[in-house]
Structure formats: C-alpha cells, structure tokens
N, CA, C, O and CB atoms as a CASP TS submission, in Angstrom:
PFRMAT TS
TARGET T0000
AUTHOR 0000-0000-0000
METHOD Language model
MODEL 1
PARENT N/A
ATOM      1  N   UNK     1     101.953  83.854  99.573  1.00  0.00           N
ATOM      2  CA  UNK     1     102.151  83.935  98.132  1.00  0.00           C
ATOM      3  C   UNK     1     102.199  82.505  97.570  1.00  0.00           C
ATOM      4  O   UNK     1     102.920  81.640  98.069  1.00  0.00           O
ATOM      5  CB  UNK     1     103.465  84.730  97.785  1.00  0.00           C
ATOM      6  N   UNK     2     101.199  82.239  96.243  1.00  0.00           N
ATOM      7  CA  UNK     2     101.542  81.012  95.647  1.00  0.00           C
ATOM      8  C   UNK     2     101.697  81.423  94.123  1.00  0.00           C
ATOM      9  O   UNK     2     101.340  82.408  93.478  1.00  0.00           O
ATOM     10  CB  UNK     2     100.421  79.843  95.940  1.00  0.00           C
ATOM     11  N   UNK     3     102.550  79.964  93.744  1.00  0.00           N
ATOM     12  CA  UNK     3     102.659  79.985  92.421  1.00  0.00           C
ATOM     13  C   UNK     3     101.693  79.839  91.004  1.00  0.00           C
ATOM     14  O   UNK     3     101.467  78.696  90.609  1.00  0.00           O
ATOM     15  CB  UNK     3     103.372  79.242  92.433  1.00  0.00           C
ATOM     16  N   UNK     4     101.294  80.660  90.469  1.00  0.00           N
ATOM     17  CA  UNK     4     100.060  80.879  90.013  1.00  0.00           C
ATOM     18  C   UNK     4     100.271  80.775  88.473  1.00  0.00           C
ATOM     19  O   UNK     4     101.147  81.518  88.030  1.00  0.00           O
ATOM     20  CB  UNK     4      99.471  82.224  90.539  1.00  0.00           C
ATOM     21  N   UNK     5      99.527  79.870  87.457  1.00  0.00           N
ATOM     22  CA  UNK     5      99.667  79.436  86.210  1.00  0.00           C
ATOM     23  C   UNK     5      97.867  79.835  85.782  1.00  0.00           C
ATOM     24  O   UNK     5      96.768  79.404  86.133  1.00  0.00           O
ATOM     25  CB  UNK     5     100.321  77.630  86.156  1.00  0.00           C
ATOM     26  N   UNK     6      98.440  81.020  84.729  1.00  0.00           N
ATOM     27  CA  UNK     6      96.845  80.809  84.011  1.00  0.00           C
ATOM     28  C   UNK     6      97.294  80.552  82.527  1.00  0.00           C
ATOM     29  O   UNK     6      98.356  80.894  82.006  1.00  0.00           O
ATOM     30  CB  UNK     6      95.621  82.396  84.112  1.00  0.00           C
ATOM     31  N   UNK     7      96.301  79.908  81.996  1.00  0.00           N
ATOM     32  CA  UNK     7      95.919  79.145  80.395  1.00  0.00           C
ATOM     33  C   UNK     7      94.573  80.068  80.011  1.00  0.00           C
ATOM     34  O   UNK     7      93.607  80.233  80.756  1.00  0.00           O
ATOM     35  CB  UNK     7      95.400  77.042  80.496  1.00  0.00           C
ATOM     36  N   UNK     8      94.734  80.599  78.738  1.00  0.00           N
ATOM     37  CA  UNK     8      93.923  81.256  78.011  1.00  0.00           C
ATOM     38  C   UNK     8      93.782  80.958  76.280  1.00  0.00           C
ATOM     39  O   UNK     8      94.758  80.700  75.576  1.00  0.00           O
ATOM     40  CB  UNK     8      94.329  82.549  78.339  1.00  0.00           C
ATOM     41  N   UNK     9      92.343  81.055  75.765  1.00  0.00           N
ATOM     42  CA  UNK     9      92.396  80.505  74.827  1.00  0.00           C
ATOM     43  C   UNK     9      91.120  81.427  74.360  1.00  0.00           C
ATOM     44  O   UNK     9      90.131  81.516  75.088  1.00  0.00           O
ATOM     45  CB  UNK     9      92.462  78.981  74.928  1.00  0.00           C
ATOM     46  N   UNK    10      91.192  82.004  73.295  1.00  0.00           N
ATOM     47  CA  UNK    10      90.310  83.114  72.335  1.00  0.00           C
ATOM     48  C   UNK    10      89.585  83.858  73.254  1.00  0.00           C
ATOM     49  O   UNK    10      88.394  84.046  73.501  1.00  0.00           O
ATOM     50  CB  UNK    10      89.191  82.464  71.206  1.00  0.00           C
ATOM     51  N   UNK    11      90.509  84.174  73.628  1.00  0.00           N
ATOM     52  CA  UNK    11      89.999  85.240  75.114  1.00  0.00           C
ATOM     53  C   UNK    11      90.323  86.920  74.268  1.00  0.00           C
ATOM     54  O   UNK    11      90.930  87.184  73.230  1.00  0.00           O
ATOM     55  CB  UNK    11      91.514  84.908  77.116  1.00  0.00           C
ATOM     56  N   UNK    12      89.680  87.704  75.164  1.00  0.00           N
ATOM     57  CA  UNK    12      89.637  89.237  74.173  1.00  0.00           C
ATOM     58  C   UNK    12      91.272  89.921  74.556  1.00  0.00           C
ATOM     59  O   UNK    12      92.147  89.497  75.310  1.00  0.00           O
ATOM     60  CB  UNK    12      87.991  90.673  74.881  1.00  0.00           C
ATOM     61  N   UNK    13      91.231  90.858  73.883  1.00  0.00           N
ATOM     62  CA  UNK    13      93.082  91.118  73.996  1.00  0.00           C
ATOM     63  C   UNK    13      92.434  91.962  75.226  1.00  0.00           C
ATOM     64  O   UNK    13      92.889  91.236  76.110  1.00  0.00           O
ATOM     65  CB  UNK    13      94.354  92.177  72.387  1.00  0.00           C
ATOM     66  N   UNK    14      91.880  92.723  75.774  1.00  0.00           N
ATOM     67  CA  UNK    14      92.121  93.316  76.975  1.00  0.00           C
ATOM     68  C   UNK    14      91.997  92.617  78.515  1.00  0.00           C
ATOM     69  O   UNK    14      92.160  93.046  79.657  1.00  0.00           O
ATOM     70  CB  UNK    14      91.303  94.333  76.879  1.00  0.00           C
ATOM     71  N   UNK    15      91.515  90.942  77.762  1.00  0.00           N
ATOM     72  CA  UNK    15      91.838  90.035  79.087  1.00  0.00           C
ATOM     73  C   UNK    15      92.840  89.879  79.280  1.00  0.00           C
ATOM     74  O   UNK    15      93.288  89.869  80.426  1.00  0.00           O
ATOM     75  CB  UNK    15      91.460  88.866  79.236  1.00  0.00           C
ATOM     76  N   UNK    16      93.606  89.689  78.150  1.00  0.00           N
ATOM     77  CA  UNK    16      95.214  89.288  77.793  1.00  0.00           C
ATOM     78  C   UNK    16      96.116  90.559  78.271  1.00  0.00           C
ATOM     79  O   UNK    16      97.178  90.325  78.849  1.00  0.00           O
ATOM     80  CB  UNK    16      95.486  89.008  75.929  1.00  0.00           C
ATOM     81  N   UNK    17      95.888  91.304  78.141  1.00  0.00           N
ATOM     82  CA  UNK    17      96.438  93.081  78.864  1.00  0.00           C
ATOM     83  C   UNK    17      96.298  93.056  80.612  1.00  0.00           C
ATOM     84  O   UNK    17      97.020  93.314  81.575  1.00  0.00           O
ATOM     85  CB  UNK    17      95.006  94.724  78.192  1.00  0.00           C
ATOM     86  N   UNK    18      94.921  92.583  80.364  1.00  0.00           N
ATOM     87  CA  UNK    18      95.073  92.731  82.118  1.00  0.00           C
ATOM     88  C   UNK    18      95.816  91.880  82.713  1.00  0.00           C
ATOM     89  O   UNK    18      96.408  92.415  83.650  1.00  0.00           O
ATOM     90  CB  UNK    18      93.836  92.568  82.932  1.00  0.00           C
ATOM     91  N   UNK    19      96.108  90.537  82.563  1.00  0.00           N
ATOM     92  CA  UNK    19      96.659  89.414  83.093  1.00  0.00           C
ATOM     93  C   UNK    19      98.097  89.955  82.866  1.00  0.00           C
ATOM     94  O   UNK    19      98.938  89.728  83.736  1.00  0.00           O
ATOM     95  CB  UNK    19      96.213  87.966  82.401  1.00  0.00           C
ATOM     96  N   UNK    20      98.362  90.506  81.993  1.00  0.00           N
ATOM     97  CA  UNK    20      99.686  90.589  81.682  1.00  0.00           C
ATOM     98  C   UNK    20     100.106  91.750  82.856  1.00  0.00           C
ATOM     99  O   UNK    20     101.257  91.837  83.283  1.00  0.00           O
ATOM    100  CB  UNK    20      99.944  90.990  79.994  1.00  0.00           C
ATOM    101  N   UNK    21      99.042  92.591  83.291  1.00  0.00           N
ATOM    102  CA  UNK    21      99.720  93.796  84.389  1.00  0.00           C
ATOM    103  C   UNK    21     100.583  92.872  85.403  1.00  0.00           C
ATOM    104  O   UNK    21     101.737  93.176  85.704  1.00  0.00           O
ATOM    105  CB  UNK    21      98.335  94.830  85.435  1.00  0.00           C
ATOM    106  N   UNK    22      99.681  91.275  86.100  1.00  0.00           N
ATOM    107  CA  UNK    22     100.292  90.793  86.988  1.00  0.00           C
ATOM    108  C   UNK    22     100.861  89.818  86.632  1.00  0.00           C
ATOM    109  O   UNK    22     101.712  89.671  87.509  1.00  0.00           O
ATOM    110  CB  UNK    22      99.727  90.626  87.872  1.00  0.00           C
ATOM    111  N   UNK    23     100.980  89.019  85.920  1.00  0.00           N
ATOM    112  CA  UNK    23     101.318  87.815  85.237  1.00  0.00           C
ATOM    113  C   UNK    23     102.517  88.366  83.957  1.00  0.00           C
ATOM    114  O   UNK    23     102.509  89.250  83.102  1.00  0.00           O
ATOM    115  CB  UNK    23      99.746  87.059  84.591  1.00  0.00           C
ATOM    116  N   UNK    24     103.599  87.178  84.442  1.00  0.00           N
ATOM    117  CA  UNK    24     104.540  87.379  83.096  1.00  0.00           C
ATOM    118  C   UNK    24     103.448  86.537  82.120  1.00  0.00           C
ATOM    119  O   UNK    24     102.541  85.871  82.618  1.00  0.00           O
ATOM    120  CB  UNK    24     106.440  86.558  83.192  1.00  0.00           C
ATOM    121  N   UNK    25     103.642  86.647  80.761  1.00  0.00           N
ATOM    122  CA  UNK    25     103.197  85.484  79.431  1.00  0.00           C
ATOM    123  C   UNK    25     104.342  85.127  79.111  1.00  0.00           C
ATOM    124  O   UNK    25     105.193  85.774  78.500  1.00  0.00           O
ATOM    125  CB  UNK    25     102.386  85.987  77.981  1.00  0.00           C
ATOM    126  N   UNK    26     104.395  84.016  79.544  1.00  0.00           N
ATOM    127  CA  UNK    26     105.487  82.855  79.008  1.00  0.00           C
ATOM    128  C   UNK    26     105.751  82.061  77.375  1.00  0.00           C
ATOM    129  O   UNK    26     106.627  81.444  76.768  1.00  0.00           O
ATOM    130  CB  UNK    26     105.108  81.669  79.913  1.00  0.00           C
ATOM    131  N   UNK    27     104.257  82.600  77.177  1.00  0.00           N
ATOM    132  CA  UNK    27     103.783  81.520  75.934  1.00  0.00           C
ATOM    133  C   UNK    27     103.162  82.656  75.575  1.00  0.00           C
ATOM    134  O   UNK    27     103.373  83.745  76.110  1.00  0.00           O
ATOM    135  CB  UNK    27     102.801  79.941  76.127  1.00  0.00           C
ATOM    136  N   UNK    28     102.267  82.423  74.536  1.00  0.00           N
ATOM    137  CA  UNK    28     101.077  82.936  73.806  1.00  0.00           C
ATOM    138  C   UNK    28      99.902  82.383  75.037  1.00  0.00           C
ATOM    139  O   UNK    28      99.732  81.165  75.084  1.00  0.00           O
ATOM    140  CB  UNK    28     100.905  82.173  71.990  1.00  0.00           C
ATOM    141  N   UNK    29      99.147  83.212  75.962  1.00  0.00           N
ATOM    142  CA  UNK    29      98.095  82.716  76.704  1.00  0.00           C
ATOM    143  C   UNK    29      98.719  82.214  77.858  1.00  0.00           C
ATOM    144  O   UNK    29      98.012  82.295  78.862  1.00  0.00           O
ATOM    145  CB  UNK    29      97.275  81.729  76.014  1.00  0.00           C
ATOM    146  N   UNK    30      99.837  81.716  78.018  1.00  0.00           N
ATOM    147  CA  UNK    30     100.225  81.475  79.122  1.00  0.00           C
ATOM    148  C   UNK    30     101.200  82.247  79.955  1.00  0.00           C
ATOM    149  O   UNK    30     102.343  82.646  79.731  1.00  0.00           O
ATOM    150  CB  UNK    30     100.532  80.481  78.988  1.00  0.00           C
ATOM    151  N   UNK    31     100.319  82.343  81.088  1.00  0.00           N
ATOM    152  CA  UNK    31     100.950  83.397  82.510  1.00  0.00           C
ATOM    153  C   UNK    31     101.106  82.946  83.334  1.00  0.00           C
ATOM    154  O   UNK    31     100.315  82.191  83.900  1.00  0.00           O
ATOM    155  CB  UNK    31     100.344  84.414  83.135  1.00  0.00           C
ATOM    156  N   UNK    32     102.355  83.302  83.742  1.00  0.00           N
ATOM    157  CA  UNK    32     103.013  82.803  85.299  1.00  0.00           C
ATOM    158  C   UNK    32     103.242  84.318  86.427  1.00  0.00           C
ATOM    159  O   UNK    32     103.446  85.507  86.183  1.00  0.00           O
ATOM    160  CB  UNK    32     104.965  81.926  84.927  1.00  0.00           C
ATOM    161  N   UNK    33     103.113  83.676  87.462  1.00  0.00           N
ATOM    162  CA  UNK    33     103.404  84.472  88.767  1.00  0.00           C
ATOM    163  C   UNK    33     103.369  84.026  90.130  1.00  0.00           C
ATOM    164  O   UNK    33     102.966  82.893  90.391  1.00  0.00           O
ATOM    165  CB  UNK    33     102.617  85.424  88.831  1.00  0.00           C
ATOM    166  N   UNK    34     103.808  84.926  91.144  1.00  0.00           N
ATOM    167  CA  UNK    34     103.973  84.389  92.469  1.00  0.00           C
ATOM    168  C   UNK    34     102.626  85.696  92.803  1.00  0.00           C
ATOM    169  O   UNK    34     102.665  86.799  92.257  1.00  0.00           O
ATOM    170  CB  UNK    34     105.909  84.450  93.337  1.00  0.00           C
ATOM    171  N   UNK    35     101.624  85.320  93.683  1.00  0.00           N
ATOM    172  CA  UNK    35     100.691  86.287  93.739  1.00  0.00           C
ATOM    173  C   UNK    35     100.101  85.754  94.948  1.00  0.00           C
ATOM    174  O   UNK    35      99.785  84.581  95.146  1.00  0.00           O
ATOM    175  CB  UNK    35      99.783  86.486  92.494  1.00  0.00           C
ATOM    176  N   UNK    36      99.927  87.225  96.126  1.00  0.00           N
ATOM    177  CA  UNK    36      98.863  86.447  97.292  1.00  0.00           C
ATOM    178  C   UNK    36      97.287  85.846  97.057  1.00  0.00           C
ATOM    179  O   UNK    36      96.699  85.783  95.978  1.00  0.00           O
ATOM    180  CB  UNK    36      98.594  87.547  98.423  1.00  0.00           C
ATOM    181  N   UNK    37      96.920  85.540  98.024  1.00  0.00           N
ATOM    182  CA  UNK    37      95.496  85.026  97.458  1.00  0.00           C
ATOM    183  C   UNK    37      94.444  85.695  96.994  1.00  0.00           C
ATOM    184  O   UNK    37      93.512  85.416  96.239  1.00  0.00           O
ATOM    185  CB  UNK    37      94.896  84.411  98.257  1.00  0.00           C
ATOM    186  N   UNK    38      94.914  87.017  97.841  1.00  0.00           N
ATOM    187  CA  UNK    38      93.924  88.335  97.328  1.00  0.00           C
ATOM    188  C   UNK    38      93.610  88.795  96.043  1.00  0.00           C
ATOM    189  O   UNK    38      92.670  89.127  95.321  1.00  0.00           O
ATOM    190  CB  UNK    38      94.379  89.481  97.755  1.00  0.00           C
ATOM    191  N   UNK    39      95.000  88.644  96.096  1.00  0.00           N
ATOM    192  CA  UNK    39      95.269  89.130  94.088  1.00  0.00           C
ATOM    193  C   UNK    39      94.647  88.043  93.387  1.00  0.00           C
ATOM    194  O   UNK    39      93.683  88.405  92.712  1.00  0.00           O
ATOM    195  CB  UNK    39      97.231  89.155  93.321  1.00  0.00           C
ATOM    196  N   UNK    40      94.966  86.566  93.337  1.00  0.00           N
ATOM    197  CA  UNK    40      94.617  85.884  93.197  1.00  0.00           C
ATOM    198  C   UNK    40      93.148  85.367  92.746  1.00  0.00           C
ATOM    199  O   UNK    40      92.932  84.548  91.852  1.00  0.00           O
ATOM    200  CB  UNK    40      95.076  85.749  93.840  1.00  0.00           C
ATOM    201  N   UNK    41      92.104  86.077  93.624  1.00  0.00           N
ATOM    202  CA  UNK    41      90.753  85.785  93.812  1.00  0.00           C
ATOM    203  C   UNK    41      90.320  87.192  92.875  1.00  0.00           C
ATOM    204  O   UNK    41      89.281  87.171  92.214  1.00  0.00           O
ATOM    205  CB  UNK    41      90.215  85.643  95.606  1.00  0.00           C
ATOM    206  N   UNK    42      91.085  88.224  92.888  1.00  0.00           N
ATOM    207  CA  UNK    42      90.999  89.223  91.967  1.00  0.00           C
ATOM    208  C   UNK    42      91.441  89.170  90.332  1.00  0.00           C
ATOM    209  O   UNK    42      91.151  89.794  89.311  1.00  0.00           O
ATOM    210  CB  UNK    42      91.692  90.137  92.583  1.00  0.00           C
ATOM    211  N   UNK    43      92.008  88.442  90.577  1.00  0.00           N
ATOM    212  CA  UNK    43      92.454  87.947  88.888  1.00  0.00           C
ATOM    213  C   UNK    43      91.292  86.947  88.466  1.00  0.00           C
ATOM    214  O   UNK    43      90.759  87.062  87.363  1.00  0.00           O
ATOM    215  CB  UNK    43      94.196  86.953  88.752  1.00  0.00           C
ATOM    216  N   UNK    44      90.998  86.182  89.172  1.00  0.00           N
ATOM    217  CA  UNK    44      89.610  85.207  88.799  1.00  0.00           C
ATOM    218  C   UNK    44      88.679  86.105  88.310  1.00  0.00           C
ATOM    219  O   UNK    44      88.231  86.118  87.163  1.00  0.00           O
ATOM    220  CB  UNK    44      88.853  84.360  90.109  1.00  0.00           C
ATOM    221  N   UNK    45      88.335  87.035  89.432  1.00  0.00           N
ATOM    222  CA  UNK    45      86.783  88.371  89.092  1.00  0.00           C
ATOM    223  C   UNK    45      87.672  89.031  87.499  1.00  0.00           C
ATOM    224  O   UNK    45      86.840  89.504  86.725  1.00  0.00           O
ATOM    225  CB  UNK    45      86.530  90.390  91.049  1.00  0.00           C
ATOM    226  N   UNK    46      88.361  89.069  87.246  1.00  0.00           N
ATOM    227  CA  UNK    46      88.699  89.972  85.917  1.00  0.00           C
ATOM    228  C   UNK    46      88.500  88.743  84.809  1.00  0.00           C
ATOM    229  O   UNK    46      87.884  88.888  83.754  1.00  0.00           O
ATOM    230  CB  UNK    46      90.534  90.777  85.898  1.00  0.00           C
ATOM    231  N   UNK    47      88.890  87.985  85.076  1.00  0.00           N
ATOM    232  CA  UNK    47      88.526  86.734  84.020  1.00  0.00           C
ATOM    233  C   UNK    47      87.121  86.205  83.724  1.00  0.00           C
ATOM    234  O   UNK    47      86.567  86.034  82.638  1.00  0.00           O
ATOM    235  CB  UNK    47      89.189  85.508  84.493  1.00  0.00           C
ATOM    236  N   UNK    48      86.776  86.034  84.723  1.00  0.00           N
ATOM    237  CA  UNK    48      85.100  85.897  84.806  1.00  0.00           C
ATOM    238  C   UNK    48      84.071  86.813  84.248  1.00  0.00           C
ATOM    239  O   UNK    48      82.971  86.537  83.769  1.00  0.00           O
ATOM    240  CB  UNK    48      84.705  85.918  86.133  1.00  0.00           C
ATOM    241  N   UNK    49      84.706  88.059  84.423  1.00  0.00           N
ATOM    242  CA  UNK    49      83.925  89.068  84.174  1.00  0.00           C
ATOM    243  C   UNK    49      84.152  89.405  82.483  1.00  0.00           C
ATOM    244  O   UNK    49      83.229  89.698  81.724  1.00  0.00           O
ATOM    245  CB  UNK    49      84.305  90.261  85.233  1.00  0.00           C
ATOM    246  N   UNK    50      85.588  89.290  82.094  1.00  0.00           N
ATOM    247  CA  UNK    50      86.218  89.783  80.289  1.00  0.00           C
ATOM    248  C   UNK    50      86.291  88.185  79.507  1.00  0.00           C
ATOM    249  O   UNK    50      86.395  87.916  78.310  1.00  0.00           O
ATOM    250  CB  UNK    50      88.442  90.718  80.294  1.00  0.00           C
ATOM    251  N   UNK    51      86.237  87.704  80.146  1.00  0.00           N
ATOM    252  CA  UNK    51      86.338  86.067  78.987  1.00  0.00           C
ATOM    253  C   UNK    51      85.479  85.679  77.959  1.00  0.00           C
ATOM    254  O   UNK    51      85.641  84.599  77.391  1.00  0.00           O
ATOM    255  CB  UNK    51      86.142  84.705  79.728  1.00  0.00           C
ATOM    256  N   UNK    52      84.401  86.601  77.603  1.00  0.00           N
ATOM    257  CA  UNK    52      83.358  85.871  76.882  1.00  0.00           C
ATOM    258  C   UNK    52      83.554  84.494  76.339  1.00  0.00           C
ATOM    259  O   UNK    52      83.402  83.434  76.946  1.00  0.00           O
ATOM    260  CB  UNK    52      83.006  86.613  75.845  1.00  0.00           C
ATOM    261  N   UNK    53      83.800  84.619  75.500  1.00  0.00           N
ATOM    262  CA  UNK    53      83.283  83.172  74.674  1.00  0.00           C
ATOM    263  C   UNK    53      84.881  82.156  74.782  1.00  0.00           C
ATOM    264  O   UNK    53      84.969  81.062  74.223  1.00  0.00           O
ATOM    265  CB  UNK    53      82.705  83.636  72.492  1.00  0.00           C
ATOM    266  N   UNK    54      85.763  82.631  75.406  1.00  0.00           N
ATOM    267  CA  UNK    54      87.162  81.894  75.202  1.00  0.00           C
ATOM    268  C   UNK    54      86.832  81.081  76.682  1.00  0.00           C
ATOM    269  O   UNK    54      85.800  81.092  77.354  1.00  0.00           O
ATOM    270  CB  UNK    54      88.867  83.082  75.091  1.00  0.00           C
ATOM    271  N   UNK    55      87.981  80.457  76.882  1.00  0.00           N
ATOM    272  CA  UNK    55      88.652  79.589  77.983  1.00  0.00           C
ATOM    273  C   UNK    55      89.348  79.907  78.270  1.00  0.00           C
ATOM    274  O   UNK    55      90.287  80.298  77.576  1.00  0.00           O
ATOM    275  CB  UNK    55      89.006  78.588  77.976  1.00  0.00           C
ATOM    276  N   UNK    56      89.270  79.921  79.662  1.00  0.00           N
ATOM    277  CA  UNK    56      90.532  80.150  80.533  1.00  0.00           C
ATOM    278  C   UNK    56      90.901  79.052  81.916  1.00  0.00           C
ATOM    279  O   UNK    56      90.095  79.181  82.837  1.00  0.00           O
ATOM    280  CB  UNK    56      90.307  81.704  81.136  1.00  0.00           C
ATOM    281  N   UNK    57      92.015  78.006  82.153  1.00  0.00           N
ATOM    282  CA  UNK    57      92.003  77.584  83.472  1.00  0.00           C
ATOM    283  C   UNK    57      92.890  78.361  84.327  1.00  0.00           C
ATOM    284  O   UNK    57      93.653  79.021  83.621  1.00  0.00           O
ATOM    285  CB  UNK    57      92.325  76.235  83.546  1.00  0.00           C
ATOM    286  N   UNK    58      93.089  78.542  85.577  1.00  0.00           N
ATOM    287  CA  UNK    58      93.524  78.626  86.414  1.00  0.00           C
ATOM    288  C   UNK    58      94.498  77.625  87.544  1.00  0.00           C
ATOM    289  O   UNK    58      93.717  76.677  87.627  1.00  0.00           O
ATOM    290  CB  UNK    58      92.701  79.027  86.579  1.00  0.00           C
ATOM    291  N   UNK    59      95.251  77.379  88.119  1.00  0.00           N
ATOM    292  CA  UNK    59      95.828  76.331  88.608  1.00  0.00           C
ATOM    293  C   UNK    59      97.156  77.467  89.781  1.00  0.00           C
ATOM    294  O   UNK    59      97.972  78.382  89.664  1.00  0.00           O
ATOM    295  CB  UNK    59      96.479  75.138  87.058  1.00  0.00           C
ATOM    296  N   UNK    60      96.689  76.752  90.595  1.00  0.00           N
ATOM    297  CA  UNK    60      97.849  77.331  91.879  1.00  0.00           C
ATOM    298  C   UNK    60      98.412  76.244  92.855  1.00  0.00           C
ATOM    299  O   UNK    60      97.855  75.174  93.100  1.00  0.00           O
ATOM    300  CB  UNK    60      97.061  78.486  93.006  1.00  0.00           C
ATOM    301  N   UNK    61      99.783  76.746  93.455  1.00  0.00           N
ATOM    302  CA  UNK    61     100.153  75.733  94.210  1.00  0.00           C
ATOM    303  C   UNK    61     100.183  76.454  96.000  1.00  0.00           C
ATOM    304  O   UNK    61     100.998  77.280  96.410  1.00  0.00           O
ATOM    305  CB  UNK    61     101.720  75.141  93.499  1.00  0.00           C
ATOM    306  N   UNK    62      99.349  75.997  96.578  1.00  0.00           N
ATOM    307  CA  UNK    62      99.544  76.072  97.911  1.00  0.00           C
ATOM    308  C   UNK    62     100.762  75.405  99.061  1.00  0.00           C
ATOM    309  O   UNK    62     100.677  75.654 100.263  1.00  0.00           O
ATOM    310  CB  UNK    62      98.428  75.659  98.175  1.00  0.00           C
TER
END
C-alpha cells in the first residue's frame, strides 16, 4: 500500500465521483488515499479514459 495524492482540474463530475469511491477529496479536486498498486494502476485507466479536456496529476509514495 502507498500513499496516493491525485490533483484534478476541469475534469467531468463523474471523474470526480469515481475518484471519490476510493479517494477521500480533501480540497475541491484534491484526493488522498492509502491504495495498493493494483488499485492504483486502476485509478490511472479511469482517469485516462474520463478526463477529456481537464488535467489531472498523479503522485505516490513508495
């Protein structure tokens, strides 16, 4: 399990819904969690796939 920070920015509200199933939102766009890598690499494919035209980074601590 690592500590997992995503940043989102004019991203669609059902990106923002999904992140939120695993991710607390700390902020407006910003989500925190402790998540294995699996999940992890699965939260990327949901972002990649719903982000159109917004930004999103990602950042984890190993």
């Amino acid at each position: 399990m690592s500590m997992l920070v995503v940043v989102t920015e004019n991203v669609p509200p059902r990106l923002r819904g999904r992140l939120a199933i695993w991710l607390l939102e700390v902020r407006a766009g910003v989500y925190v969690g402790d998540v294995s890598a699996k999940i992890r690499e699965m939260i990327w494919e949901q972002i990649a796939g719903l982000a159109e035209e917004g930004n999103v980074v990602m950042a984890w601590a190993t």
